[in-house]
C-alpha positions in Angstrom: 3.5 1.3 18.7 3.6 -2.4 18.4 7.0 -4.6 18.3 7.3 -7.1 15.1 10.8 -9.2 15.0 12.3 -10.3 11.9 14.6 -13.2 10.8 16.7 -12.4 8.2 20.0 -14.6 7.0 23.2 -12.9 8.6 24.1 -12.0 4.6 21.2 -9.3 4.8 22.3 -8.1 8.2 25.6 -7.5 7.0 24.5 -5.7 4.3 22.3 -3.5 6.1 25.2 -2.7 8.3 27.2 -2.1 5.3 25.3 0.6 4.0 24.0 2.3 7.2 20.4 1.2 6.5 18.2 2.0 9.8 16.5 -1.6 9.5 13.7 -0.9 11.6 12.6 2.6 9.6 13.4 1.3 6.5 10.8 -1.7 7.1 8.1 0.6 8.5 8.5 2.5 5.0 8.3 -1.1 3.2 5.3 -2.4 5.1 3.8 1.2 4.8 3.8 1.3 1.2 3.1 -2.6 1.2 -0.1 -2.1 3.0 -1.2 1.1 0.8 -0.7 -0.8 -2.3 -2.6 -3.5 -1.1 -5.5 -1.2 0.1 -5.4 0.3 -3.5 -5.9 -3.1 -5.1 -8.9 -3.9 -2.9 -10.4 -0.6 -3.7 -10.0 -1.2 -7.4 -11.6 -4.9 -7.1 -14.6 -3.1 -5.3 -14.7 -0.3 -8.2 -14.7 -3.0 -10.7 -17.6 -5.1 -9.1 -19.4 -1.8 -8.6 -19.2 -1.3 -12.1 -20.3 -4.5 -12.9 -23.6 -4.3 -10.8 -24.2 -0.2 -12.4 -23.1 -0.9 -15.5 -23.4 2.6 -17.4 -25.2 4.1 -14.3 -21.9 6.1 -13.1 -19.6 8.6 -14.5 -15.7 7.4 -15.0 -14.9 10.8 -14.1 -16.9 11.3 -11.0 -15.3 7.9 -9.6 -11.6 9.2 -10.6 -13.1 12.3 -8.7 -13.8 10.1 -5.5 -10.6 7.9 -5.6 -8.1 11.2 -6.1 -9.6 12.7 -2.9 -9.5 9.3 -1.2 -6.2 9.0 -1.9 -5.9 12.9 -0.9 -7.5 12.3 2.5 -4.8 9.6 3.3 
């Protein structure tokens, strides 16, 4: 595992303490789902240029197919 610091004002510390948020597991979650979103919305730029160089050539339902086990696999 690799060791990422983060500045944050002493307001958001606070809080965090406040509330009993485990900082470091709670931004592993946030980059997590950062990073999967972001993965998502580079798959669905490369679906749309695929689409745009195969036109009718591929099923909609065949490439939901393929992006629901994708998404399974992960």
């Amino acid at each position: 595992m690799s060791v990422i610091t983060v500045r944050v004002t002493r307001e958001i510390k606070e809080k965090l303490e406040k509330y009993g948020i485990n900082t470091s597991e709670a931004v592993r979650e946030l980059l997590d789902k950062y990073l999967s979103e972001l993965e998502l919305s580079t798959l669905a730029e490369r679906l749309d240029l695929l689409r745009e160089r195969l036109g009718s050539k591929i099923d909609p339902k065949t490439v939901a197919n393929l992006v629901r086990e994708d998404r399974e696999v992960r």
